[in-house]
C-alpha positions in Angstrom: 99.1 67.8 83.5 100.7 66.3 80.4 103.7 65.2 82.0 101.7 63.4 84.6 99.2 61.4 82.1 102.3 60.7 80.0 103.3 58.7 83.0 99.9 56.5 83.0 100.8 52.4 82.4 98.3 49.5 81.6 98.0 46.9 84.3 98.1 43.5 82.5 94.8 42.3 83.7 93.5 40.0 81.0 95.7 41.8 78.4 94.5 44.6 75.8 93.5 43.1 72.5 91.8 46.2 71.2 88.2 48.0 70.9 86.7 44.5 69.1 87.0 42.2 72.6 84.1 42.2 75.0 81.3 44.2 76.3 79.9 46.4 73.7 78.6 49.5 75.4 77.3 50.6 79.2 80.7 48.9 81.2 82.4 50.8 83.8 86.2 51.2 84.1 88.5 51.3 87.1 91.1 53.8 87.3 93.5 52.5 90.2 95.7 55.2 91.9 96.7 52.0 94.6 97.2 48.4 95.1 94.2 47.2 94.7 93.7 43.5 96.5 91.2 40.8 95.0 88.4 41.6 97.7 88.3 45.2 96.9 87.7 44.7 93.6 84.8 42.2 93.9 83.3 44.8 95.9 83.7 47.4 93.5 82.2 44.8 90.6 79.2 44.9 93.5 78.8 48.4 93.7 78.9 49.0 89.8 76.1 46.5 89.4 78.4 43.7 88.0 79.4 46.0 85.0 83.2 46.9 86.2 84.7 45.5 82.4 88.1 47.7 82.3 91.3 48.5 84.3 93.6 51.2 84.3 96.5 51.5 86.3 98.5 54.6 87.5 100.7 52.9 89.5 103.0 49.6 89.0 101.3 46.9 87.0 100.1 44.2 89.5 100.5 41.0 89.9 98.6 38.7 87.3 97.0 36.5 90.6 95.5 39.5 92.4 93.1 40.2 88.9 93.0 36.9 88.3 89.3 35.5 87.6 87.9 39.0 87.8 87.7 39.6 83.6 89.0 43.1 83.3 90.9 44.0 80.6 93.8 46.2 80.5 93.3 50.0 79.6 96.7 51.4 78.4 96.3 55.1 78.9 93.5 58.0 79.4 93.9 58.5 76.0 92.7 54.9 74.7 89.9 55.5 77.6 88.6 58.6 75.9 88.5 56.6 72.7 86.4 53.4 74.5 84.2 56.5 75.9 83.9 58.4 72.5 83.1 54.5 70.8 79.7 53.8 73.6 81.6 51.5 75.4 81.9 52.8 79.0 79.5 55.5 80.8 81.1 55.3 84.2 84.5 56.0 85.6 85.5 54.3 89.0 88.5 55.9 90.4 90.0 54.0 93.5 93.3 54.9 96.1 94.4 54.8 99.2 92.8 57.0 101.8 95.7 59.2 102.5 97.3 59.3 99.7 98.5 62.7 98.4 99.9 61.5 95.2 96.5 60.3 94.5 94.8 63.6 94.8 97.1 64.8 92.4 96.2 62.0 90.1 92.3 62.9 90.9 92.5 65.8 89.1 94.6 64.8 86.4 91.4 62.9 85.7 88.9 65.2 86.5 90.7 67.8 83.6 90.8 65.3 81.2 87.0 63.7 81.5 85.1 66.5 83.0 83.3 67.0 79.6 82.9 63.3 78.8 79.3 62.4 78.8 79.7 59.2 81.5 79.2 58.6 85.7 82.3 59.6 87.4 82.4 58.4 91.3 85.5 57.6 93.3 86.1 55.1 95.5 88.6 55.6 98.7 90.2 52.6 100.8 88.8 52.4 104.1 89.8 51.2 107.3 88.9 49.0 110.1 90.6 51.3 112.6 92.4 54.8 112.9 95.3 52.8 113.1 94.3 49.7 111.0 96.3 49.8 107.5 94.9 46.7 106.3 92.2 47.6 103.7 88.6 46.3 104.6 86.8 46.7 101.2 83.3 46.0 103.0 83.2 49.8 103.5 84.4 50.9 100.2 81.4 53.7 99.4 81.2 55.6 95.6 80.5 58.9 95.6 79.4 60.6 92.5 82.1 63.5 91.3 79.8 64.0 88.1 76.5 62.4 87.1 76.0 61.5 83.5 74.0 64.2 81.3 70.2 64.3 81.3 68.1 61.4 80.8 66.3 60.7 77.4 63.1 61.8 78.9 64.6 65.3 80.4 67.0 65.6 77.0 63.4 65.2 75.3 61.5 67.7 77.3 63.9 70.4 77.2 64.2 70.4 73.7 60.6 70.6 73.4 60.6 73.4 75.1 63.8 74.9 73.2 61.7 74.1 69.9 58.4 75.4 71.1 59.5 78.8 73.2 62.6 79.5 70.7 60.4 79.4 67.9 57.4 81.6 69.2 60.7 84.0 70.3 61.8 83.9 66.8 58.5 85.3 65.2 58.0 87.7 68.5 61.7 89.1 67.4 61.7 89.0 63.8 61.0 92.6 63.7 63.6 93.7 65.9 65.9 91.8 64.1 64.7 92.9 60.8 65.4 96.8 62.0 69.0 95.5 63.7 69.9 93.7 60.2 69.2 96.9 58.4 71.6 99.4 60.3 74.3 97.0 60.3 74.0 95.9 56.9 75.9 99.4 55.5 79.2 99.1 57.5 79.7 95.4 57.3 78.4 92.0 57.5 75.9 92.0 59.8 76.5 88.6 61.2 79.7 87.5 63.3 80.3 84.0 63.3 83.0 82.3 65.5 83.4 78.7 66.8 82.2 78.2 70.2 82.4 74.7 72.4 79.4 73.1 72.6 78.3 69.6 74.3 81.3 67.3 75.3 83.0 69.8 73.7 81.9 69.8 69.8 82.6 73.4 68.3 79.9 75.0 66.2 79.7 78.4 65.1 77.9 81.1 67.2 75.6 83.7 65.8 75.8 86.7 66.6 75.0 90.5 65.8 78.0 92.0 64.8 79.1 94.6 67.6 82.4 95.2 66.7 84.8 96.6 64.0 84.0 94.6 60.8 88.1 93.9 60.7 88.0 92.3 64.5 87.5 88.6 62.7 86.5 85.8 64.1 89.3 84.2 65.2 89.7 87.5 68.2 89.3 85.1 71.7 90.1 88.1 74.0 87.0 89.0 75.9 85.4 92.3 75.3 86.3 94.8 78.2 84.8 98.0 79.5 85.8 100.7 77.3 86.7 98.1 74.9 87.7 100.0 71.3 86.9 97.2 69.2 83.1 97.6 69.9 80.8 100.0 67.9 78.7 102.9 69.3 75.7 100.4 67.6 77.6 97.3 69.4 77.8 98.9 72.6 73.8 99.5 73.0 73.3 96.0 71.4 75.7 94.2 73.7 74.1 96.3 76.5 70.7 95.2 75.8 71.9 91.7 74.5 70.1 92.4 71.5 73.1 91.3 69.5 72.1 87.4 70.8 68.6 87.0 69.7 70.1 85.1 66.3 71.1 82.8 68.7 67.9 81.8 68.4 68.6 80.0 65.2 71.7 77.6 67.0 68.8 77.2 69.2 65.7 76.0 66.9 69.6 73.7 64.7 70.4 72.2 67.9 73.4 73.1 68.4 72.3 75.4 71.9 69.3 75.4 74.3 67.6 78.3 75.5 69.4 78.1 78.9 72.4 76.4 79.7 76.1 77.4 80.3 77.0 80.5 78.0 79.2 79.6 75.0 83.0 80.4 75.0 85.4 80.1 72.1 88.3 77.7 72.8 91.1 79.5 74.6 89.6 82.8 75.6 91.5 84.5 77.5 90.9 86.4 80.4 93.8 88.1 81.9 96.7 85.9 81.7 94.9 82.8 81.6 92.6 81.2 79.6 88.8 79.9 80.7 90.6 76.4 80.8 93.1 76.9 82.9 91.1 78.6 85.5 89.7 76.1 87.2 90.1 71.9 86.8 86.0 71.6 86.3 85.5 73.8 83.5 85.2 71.3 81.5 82.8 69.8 83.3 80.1 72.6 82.0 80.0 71.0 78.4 78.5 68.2 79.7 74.9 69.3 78.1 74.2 72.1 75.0 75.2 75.9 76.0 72.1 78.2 76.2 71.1 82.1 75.4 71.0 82.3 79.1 71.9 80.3 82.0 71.6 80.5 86.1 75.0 82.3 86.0 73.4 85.2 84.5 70.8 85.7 86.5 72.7 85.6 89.1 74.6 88.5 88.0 77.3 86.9 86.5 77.6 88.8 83.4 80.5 90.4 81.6 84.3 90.6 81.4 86.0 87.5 83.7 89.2 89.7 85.2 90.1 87.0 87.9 90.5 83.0 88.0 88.0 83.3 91.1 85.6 85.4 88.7 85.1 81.9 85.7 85.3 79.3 89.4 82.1 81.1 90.3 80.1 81.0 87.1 81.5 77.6 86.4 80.2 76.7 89.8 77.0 78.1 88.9 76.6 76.0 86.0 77.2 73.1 87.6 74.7 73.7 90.2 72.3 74.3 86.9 73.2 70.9 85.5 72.9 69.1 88.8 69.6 70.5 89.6 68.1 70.6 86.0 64.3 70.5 85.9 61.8 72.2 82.9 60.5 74.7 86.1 64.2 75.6 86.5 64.7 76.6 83.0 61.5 78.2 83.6 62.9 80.7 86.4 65.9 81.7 84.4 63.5 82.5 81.7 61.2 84.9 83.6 64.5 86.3 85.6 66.7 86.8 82.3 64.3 90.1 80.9 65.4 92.1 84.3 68.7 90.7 84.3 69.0 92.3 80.4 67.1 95.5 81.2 69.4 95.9 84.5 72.4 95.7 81.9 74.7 94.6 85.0 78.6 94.0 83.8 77.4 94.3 80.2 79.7 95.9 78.3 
């Protein structure tokens, strides 16, 4: 993947003068995997509302006259299009090739690794054709079709984390007990906390609270997922990671922002699973930092708990939490709620 972005070019559209030139924020840029003629890209300024600002080209730069007029300015790389992201300036990615081109695809997900977790609209746009046998473009029935949508609207954002404030907190004082009586067993072998970083939204780290269910000399910086049989956890860690007790001061990254109450579980950078890490499993992973990790999350209550053993085993809860972000609504994260307690007191794959 590295050796393929270090091949990315700029396309000298109107020239790139830096982050202190043109639109400020909400502009869309186009990724071009193909020629792409004067017509197509009017159409593509037409189905981006007029906001298509940017060009990036993974091909040959083109010709000044077939950009000519059209007012995008040349991206030089993915990396100076993460930086234009990170800065507010773009919230859409327009990716556009030719129709049968295999080169392209592998160029598709080049892109989809590196922006899965970026917080913008990702559609793609592929070159049509008049005719089976027509290879003359006909930009007239270029279509976009959303790869990933941008994170939740204000409003949702808001009301989800009304409801993280509101049911964490009642949690909190329902649990304090609980976690009084935990605190006190663990506090005469150890620290009773484990803290480790964990990727959050558009992958920020933050550090994870935990109980502490394993040897007090495992540290933190251990990315190796607990197993069955696993000699690292305690006879105390064992029941608590059974019962999922050891989360409930997760409740505190909750109530601090830095998770939700349901959402894509938390993994440290780089775990590994086998002889593979979480990243490398599957081009979209990304893609599931796009809003705040939760306590819980769809995966889990769909059985998806547990040691990862196979590249197929993170594809399927990654899947699942896409299908959570892309169908987000507060009776949703309802659901999961009421379905997490059975999940817990099943104790399926927990170990």
């Amino acid at each position: 993947m590295g050796e393929q972005v270090s091949r990315l070019r700029g396309v000298a559209f109107d020239g790139w003068s830096g982050w202190n030139d043109g639109p400020r924020m909400g502009r869309a840029v186009l990724v071009s995997a193909a020629p792409c003629p004067a017509e197509a890209l009017a159409r593509l300024r037409d189905l981006t509302g007029q906001r298509l600002a940017y060009g990036l080209s993974w091909i040959a730069p083109m010709r000044a006259g077939k950009v000519a007029g059209m007012g995008l300015r040349s991206v030089p790389d993915i990396a100076a299009l993460e930086g234009l992201i990170r800065a507010k300036r773009v919230d859409e990615v327009v990716f556009f090739a030719a129709r049968d081109d295999a080169a392209a695809r592998a160029r598709h997900d080049v892109l989809l690794g590196r922006l899965a977790e970026q917080p913008i609209l990702l559609r793609f746009a592929v070159e049509a054709r008049a005719t089976a046998g027509d290879t003359r473009a006909a930009p007239a029935d270029l279509q976009l079709v959303t790869a990933f949508g941008r994170p939740l609207p204000m409003l949702s954002a808001a009301i989800k984390r009304a409801m993280d404030l509101l049911v964490g907190g009642v949690a909190l004082v329902m649990f304090a007990p609980v976690m009084a009586v935990i605190a006190l067993m663990l506090c005469g072998s150890g620290p009773v906390l484990f803290r480790q970083k964990r990727v959050g939204a558009n992958g920020a780290l933050f550090d994870v609270l935990k109980f502490r269910s394993m040897d007090a000399g495992g540290g933190a910086r251990i990315v190796r997922q607990a197993q069955q049989g696993d000699r690292r956890v305690t006879r105390l860690g064992r029941w608590l990671r059974r019962s999922s007790l050891d989360e409930l001061p997760q409740l505190f990254n909750v109530l601090r922002g830095d998770m939700a109450l349901v959402g894509p579980r938390p993994h440290a950078p780089g775990t590994e699973a086998g002889d593979f890490t979480f990243e490398q499993a599957t081009l979209l992973y990304g893609a599931r930092h796009r809003i705040k990790p939760g306590m819980t999350g769809l995966a889990q209550v769909r059985g998806l708990r547990g040691p990862t053993r196979t590249r197929a085993d993170v594809a399927a809860r990654v899947a699942a939490d896409l299908d959570y972000i892309a169908r987000w609504s507060p009776w949703l994260d309802v659901m999961i709620l009421l379905r997490t307690l059975p999940a817990v007191i099943g104790g399926r794959n927990a170990c």
